[in-house]
C-alpha positions as CSV (number, residue, x, y, z in Angstrom):
1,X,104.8,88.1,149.0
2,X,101.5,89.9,147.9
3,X,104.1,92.0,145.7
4,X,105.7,89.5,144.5
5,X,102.2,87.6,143.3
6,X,100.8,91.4,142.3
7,X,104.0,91.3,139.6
8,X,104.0,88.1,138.3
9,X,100.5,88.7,137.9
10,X,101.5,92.0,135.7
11,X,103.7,89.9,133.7
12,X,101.6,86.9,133.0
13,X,98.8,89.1,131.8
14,X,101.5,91.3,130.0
15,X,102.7,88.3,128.2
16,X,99.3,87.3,127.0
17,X,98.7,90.4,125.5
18,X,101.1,90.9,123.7
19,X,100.8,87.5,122.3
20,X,97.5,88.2,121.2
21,X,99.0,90.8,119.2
22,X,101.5,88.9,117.7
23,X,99.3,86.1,116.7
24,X,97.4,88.5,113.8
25,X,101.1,89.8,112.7
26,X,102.6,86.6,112.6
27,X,99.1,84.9,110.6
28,X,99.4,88.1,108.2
29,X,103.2,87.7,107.9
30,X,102.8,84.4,106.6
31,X,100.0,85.0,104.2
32,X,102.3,88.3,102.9
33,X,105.3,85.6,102.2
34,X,102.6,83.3,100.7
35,X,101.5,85.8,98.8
36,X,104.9,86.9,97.6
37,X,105.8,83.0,96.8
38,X,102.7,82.4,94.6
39,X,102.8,85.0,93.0
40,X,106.4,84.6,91.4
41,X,105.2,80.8,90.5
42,X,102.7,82.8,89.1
43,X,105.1,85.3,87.3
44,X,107.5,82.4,86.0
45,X,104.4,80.3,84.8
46,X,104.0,82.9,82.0
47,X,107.4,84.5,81.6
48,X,110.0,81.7,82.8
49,X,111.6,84.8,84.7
50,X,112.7,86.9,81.2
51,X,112.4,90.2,81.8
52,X,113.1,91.5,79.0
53,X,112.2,89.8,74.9
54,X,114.1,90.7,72.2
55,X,111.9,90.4,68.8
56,X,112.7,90.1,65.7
57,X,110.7,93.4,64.7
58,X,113.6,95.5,66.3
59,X,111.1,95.7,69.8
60,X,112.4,95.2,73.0
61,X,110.1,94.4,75.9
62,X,110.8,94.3,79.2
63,X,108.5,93.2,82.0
64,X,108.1,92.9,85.6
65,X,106.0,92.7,88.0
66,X,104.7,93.9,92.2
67,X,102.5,91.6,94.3
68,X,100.5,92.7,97.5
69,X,98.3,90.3,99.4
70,X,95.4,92.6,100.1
71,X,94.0,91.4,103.9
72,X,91.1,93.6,103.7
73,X,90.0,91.5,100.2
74,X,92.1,88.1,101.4
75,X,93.1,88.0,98.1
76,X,97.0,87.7,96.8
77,X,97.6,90.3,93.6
78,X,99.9,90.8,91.1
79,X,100.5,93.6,88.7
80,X,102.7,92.7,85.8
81,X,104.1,95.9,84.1
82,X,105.0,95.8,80.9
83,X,107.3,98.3,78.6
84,X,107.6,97.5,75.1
85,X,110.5,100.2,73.2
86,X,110.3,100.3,69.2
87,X,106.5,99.3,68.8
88,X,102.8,100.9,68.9
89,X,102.0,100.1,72.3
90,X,104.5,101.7,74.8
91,X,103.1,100.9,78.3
92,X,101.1,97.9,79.6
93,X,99.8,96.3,83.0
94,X,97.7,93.7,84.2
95,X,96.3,93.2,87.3
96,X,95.0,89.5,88.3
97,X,94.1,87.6,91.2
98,X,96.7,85.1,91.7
99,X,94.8,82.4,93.2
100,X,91.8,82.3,91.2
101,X,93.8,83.4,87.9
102,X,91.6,86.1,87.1
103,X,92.2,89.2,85.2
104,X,91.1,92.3,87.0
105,X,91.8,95.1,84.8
106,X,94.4,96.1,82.4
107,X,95.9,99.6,80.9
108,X,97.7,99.9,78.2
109,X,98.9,103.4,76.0
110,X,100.6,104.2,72.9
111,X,103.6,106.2,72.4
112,X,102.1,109.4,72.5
113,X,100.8,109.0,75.9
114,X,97.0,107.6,74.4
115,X,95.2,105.4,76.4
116,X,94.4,102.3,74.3
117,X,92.2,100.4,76.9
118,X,91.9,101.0,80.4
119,X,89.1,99.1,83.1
120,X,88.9,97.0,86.1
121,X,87.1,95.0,87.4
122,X,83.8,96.1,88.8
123,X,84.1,99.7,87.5
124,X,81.2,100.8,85.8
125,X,83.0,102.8,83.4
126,X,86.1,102.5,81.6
127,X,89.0,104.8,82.6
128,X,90.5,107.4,80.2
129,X,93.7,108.2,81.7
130,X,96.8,106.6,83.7
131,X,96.1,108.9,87.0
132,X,92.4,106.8,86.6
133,X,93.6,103.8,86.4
134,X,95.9,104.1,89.2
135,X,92.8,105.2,91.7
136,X,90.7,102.3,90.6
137,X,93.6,99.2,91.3
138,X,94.2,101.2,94.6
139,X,91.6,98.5,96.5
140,X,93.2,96.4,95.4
141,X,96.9,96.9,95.7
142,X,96.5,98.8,99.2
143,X,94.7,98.1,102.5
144,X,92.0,100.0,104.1
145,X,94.4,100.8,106.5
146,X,97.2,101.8,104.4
């Protein structure tokens, strides 16, 4: 009998546990779908899903986007990337808060590879190249723990 009481014991406990482990996962889960959801409103709000714009210039722009719910930050991101073939600009991407609607940076370069503008948010200088751009969105298109 004390064996018996000594396993369910082990289980009970066990069980416990491991759903205060899930709890965190699920909560995050959901606020990585919520994340994923608002930010194609988001997306569709602006672009009404075309991906790529035909102009009458002979350009063709096409445009997507990637969305991360940063936990560290709580904050929901998305980065809309943005090729444009036949005009000055070549490359272009934006990075807002999808919740507040705020802008935090964007890059943008020519045909020849020149950086036209780069900065983000809260850097105290502006950034002069692609690899530079991509280390300062890091924080906030990664977690700590990533």
């Amino acid at each position: 009998m004390r064996a018996l009481i000594i396993v369910a014991t082990l289980l009970f406990t066990g069980g416990i546990i491991s759903l205060a482990y899930a709890a965190p996962n699920k909560i995050e889960y959901e606020l990585r779908d919520r994340c994923g959801k608002e930010a194609k409103d988001f997306w569709q709000t602006y672009h009404k899903e075309n991906r790529v714009i035909a102009s009458a210039h002979g350009r063709e722009t096409i445009s997507n986007y990637r969305n991360h719910y940063n936990a560290t930050l709580n904050k929901c991101f998305l980065l809309e990337i943005t090729t444009t073939v036949g005009g000055t600009v070549a490359d272009t991407e934006r990075l807002f808060d999808v919740n507040e609607n705020g802008n935090y940076g964007v890059f943008a370069k020519d045909n020849a590879d020149r950086v036209i503008v780069c900065r983000v948010k809260g850097s105290k200088n502006e950034c002069s190249s692609e690899y530079e751009w991509r280390k300062l969105i890091t924080p906030f298109m990664q977690d700590a723990t990533n």
